[in-house]
C-alpha positions as CSV (number, residue, x, y, z in Angstrom):
1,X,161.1,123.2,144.9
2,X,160.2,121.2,141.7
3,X,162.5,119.8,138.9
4,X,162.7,118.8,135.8
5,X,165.3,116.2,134.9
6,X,165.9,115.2,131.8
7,X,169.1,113.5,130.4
8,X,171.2,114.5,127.4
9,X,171.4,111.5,125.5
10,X,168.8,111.6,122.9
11,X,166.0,113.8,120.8
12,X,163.6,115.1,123.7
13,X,160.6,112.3,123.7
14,X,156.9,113.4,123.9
15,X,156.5,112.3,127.4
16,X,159.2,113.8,128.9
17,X,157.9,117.1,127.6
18,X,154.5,116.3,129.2
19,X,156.7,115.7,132.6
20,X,158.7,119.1,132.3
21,X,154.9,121.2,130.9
22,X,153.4,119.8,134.5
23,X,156.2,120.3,136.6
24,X,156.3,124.0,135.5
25,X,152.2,124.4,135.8
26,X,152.7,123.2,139.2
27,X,155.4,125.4,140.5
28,X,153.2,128.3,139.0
29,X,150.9,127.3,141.0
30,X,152.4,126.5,143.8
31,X,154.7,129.9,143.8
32,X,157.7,127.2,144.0
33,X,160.9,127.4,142.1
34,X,161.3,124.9,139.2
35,X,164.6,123.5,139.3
36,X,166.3,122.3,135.8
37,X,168.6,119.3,136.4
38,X,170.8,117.6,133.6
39,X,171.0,114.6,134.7
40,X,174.8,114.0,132.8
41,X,176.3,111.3,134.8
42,X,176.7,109.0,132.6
43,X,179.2,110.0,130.3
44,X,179.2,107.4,127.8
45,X,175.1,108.0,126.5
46,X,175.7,111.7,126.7
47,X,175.3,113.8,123.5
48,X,177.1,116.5,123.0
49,X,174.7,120.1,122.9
50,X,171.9,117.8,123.4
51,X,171.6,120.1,126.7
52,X,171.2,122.9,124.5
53,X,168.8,121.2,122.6
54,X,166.8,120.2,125.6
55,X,166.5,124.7,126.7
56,X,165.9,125.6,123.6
57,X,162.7,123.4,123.5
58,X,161.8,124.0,127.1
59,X,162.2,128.1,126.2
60,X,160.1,127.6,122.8
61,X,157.3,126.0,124.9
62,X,157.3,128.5,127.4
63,X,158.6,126.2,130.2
64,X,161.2,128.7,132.4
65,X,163.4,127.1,134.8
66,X,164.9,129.2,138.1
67,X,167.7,127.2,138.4
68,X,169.8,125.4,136.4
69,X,172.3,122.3,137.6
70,X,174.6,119.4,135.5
71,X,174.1,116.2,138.1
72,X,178.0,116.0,137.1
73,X,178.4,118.9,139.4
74,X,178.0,116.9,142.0
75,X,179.9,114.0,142.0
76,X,181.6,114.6,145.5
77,X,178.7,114.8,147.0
78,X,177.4,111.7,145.9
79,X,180.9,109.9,146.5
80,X,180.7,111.3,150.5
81,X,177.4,110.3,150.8
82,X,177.9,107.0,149.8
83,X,181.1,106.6,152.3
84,X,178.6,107.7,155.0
85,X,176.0,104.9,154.2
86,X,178.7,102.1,154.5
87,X,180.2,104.1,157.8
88,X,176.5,103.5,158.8
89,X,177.0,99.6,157.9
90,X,174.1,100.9,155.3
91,X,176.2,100.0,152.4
92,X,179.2,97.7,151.7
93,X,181.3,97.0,148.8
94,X,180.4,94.1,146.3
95,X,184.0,92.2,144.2
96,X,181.5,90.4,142.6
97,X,182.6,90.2,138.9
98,X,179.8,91.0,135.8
99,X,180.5,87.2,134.6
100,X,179.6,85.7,137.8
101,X,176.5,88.2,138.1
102,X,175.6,86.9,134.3
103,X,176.0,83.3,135.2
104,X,173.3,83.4,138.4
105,X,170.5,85.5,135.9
106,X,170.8,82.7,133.5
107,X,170.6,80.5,136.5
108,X,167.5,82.2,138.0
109,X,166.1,82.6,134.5
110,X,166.6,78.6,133.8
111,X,164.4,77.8,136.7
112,X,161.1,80.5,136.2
113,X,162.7,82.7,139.0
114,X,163.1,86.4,139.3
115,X,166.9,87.1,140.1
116,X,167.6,88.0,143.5
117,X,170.9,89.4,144.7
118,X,172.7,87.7,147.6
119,X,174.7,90.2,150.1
120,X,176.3,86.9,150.7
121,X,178.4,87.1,147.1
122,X,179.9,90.3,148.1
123,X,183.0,89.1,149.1
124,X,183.3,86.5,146.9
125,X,186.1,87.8,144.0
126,X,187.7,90.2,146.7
127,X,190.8,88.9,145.7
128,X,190.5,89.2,142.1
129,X,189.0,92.7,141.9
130,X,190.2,95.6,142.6
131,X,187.5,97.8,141.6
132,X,184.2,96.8,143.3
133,X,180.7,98.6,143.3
134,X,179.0,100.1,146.1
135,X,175.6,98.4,147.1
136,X,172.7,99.3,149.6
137,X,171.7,96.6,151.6
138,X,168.0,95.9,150.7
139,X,165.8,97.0,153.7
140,X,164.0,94.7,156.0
141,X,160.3,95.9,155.8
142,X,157.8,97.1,152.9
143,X,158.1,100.3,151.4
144,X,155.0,102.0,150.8
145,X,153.9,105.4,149.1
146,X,150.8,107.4,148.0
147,X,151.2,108.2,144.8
148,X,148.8,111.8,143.4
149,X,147.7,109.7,140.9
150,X,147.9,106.1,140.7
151,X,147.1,106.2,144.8
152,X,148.5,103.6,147.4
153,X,152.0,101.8,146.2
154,X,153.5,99.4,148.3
155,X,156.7,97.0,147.6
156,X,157.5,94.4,149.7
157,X,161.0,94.1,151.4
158,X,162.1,91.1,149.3
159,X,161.2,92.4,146.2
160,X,164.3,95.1,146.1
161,X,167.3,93.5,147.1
162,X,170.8,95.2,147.8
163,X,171.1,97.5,145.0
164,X,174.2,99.0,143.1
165,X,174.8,102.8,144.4
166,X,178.4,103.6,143.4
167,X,180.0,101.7,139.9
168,X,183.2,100.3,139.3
169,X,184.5,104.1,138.4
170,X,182.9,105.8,141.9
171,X,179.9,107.8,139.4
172,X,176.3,107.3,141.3
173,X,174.1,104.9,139.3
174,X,170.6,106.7,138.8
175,X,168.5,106.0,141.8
176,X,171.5,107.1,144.0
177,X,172.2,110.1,142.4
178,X,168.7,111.1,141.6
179,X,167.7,110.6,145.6
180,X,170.9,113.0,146.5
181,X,170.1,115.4,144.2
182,X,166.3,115.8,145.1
183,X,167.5,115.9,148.7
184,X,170.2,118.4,148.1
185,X,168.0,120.6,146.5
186,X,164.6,120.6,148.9
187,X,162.6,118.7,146.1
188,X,159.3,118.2,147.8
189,X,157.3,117.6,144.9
190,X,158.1,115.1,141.7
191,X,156.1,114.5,138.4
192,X,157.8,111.6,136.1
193,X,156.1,109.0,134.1
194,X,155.5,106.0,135.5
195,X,158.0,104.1,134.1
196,X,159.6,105.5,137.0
197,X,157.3,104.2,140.1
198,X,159.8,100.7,140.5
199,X,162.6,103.7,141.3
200,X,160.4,105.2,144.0
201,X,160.9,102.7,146.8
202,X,164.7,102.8,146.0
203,X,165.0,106.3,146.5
204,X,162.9,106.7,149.4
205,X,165.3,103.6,151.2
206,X,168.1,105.9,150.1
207,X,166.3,108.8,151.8
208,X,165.6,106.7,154.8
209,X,169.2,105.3,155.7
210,X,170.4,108.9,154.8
211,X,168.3,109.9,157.7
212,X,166.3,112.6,155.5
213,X,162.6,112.7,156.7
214,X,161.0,115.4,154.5
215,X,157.8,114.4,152.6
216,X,157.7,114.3,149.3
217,X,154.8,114.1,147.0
218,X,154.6,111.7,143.8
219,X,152.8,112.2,141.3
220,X,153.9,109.2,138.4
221,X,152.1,110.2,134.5
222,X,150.5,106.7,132.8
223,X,152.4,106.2,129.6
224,X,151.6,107.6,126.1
225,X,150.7,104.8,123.4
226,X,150.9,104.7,119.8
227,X,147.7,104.1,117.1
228,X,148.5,100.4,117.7
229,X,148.0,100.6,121.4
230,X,151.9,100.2,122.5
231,X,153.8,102.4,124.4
232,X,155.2,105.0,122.4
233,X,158.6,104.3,121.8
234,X,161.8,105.9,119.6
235,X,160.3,104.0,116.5
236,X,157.2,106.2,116.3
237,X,157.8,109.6,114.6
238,X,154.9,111.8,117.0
239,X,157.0,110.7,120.0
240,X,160.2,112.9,119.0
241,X,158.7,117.0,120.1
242,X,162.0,117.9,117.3
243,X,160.1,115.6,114.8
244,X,156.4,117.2,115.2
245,X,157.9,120.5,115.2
246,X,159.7,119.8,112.2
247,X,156.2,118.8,110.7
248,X,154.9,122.2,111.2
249,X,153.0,121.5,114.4
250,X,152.8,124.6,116.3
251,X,154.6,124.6,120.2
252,X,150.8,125.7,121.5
253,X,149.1,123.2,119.9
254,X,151.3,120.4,121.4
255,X,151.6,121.9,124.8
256,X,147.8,122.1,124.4
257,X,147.7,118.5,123.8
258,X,150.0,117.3,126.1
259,X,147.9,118.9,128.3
260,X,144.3,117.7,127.3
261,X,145.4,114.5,127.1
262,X,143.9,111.9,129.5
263,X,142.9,114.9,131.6
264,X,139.6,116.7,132.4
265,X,139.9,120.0,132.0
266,X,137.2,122.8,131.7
267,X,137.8,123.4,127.7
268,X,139.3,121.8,125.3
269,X,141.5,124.3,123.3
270,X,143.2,126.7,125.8
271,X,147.1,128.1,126.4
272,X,149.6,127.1,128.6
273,X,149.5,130.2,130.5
274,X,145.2,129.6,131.0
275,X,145.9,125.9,131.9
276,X,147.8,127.4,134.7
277,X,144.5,128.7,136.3
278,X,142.4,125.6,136.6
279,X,145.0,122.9,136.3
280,X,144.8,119.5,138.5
281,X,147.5,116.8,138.4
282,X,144.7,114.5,140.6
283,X,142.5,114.6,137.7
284,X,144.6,113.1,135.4
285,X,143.3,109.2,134.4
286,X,145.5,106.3,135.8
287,X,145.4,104.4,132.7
288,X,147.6,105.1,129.9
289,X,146.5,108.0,127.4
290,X,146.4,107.2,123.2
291,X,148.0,110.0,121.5
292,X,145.9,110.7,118.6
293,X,147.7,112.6,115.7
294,X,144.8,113.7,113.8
295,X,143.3,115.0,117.5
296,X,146.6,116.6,117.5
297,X,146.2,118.5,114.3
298,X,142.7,119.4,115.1
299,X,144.5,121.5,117.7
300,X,147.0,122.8,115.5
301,X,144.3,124.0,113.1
302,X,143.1,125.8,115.9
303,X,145.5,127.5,117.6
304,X,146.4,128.7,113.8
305,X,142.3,130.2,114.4
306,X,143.6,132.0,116.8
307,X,147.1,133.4,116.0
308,X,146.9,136.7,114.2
309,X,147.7,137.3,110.5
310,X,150.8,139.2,111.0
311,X,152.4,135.7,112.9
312,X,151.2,133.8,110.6
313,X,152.5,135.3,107.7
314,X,155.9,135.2,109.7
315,X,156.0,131.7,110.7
316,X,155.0,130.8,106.3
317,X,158.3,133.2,106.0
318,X,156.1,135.9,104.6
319,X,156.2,139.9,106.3
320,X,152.9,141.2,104.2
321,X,150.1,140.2,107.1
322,X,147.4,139.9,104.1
323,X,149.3,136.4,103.2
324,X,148.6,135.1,107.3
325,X,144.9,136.1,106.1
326,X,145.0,134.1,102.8
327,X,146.7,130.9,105.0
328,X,143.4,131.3,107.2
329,X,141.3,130.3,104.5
330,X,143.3,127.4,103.5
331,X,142.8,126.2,107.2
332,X,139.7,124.5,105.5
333,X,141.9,121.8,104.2
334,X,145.1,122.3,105.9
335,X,146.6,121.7,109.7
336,X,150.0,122.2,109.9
337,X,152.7,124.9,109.1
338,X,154.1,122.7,106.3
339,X,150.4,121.9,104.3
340,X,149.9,125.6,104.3
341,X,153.3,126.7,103.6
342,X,153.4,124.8,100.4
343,X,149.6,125.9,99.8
344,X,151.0,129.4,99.7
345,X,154.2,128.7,98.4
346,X,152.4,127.0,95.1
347,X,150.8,130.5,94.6
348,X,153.9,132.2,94.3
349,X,155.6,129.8,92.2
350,X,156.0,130.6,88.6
351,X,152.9,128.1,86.7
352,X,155.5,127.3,83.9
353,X,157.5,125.5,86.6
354,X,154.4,123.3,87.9
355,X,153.9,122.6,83.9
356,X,157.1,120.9,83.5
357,X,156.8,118.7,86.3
358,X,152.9,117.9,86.6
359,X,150.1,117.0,84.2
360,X,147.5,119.6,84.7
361,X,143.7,119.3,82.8
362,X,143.6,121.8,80.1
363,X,147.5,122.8,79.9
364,X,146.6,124.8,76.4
365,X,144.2,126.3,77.9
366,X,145.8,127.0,80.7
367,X,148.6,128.6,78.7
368,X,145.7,130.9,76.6
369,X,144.4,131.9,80.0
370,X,147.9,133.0,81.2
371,X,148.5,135.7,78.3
372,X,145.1,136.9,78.5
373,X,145.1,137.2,82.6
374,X,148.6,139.5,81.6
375,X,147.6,141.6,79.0
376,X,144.2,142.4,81.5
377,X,146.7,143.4,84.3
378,X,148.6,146.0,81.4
379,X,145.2,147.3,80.4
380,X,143.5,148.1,83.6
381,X,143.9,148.1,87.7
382,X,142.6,144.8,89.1
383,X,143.3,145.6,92.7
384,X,139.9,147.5,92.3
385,X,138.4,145.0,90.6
386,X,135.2,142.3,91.9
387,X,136.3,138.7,91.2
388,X,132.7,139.0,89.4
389,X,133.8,141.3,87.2
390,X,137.5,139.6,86.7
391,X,136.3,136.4,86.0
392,X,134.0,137.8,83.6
393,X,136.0,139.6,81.5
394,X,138.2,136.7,81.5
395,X,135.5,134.5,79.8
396,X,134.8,137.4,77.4
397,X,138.6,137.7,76.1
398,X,139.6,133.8,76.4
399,X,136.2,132.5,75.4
400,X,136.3,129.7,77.6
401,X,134.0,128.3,79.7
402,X,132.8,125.9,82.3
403,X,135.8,123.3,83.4
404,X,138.1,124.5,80.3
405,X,137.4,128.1,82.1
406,X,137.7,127.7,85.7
407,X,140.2,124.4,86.2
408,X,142.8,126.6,84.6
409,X,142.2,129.4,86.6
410,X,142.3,128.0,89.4
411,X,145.7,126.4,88.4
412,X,146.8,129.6,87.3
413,X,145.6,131.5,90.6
414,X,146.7,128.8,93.2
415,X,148.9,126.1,91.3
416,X,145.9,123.8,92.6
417,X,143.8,121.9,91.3
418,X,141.3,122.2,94.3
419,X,141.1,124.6,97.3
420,X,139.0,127.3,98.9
421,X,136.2,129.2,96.8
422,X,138.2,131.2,94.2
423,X,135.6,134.1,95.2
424,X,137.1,134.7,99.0
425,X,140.6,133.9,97.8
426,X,140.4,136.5,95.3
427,X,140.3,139.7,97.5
428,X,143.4,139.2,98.5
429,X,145.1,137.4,95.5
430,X,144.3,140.6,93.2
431,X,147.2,143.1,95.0
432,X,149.8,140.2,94.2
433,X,148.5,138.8,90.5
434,X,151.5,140.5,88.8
435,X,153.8,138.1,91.0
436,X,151.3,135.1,90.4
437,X,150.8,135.4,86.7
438,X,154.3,135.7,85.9
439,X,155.9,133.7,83.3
């Protein structure tokens, strides 16, 4: 089984998406269940519905989990399984009070050294604390694994000393509770970023003085980093998935990405359910990948290519398909869901509305144009009319020309100063030009 594990304390970040899109490509492959764990222990980060949040986006991304479990769930478990490590003399409890702990990191710090717990201090503040932490004692050899992607790890034995297992209030600290859970469940497989790999010995010496032997495969995802080159972090808008939805990037076009993204693949603009076919986690680049927004809306332009026009219209809030065709052709100058939303949006809206808050070239003329465009729509059918022959007759009755001529129509047409050739837009603007021309 695989799993995706995310934890409900905060908007879901790019790279964890990227996780949960390869865990799921990876159990399709492998005709393995994908397991969905909310990792909820700790109580005091957790948001409340933020687990909602978190299915909602997996399900609008495509990503469908066969199981679902709260880590919560399992407190007991964790709680016996860490009475059994200190039965095994694998464990012991640590008095030592957070002051005291302070106080030797300042100490270590002072001198240029890394800070190194000493089992010696466990017994130190027995007498003063009645509510001591659980440790594992740190092991005695290296700890080595080969990673899918990043190849041969290996930690020495001294760089993980005895490490906190249980808190003060019994609930598992991460690594504990993450290495139960993945045993519980049969994990055998797990894709996380790589901020992750310095957790990996941990839980494999977890494994190992639990005396649980199955292999299991790594595979840790280089970061994601910002224009600037730093790793992408809460401050940068493109790393919240809520925030680029919310800019009118299409669920496609980011999975596409996510995808793409320091990878080779066979093409470059495909679905998640093609990626499925030809995907390989090996291929993916050990170093970190730049996420590139305007690469990003490249994309987004065109999976919008590729969407049909009844969608389209849908997702602009529109039900006549003819108005998905008309957002095609402002794909020209347009990438997301919000640039061609208020494209079409500025059709619609009534011109007097635009002249009260903007500055247009030519507002009288604009304003001649408008009565004249009207009284043409009382007088005969333009639906069957040729924007030739429209614009024509337009010229005839308003006697404008050139700029004075065609910047208001334009205006008057799209609310725009600037856009697509007024002669494609025109076939389908004529069936709505008694909703566009209104006053």
């Amino acid at each position: 089984m695989l799993r995706f594990a995310p934890s409900p304390t905060g908007d879901m970040h790019i790279g964890n998406l990227r996780v949960a899109i390869f865990n799921y490509i990876l159990a399709q492959q492998k005709n393995e269940k994908l397991l969905l764990r909310i990792e909820d222990t700790d109580t005091a980060r957790n948001i409340k519905d933020k687990d909602k949040d978190i299915m909602f986006l997996l399900t609008l991304f495509g990503v469908k989990w066969d199981n679902l479990i709260y880590q919560s769930h399992n407190l007991e478990h964790h709680r016996r399984l860490a009475e059994y490590l200190i039965a095994q003399n694998k464990a012991f409890y640590c008095y030592c009070t957070k002051d005291f702990l302070e106080q030797k990191r300042q100490e270590a710090k002072a001198k240029h050294q890394a800070f190194r717990y000493d089992d010696s201090w466990a017994t130190l503040h027995k007498a003063s604390n009645n509510n001591p932490v659980v440790r594992l004692k740190s092991p005695k050899k290296s700890l080595h694994f080969q990673d899918i992607i990043k190849g041969h790890i290996e930690f020495a034995g001294d760089e993980i000393d005895s490490f906190v297992i249980l808190k003060e209030d019994l609930t598992p600290t991460y690594n504990f509770a993450c290495a139960a859970d993945d045993m519980l469940y049969d994990i055998d497989y797990i894709i996380r970023g790589e901020d992750h790999v310095s957790n990996t010995p941990k839980q494999i010496l977890i494994h190992q003085y639990l005396n649980y032997s199955k292999h299991i495969s790594f595979a840790h995802l280089p970061i994601l980093l910002n224009n600037e080159g730093k790793k992408m972090s809460k401050r940068d808008n493109a790393s919240s998935v809520q925030w680029l939805l919310d800019e009118g990037f299409l669920p496609q076009a980011i999975a596409n990405y996510l995808i793409l993204i320091g990878n080779k693949t066979p093409q470059e603009i495909f679905t998640l359910k093609e990626a499925i076919a030809w995907f390989d986690i090996s291929k993916i680049a050990k170093a970190p990948a730049r996420f590139d927004l305007d690469k990003l809306k490249f994309l987004n332009r065109e999976h919008f290519k590729l969407s049909n026009e009844q969608d389209l219209a849908l997702l602009l809030g529109y039900k006549d398909l003819s108005i998905g065709a008309l957002a095609k052709l402002y794909l020209q100058e347009s990438s997301t869901l919000n640039e061609l939303r208020q494209k079409i949006d500025r059709i619609f809206m009534k011109k007097s509305l635009l002249l009260k808050t903007e500055n247009p070239e030519f507002k009288e003329e604009i304003l001649v144009l408008q009565n004249i465009l009207l009284a043409m729509l009382e007088t005969s059918n333009q639906q069957q009319t040729s924007y030739e022959d429209f614009k024509k007759e337009a010229m005839r009755l308003s006697n404008l020309k050139g700029k004075a001529f065609f910047k208001p129509l334009r205006f008057l047409l799209t609310g725009c100063s600037n856009g697509p050739e007024l002669s494609d837009l025109f076939p389908i603007l004529r069936f709505f030009l008694q909703d566009i021309l209104r006053r």
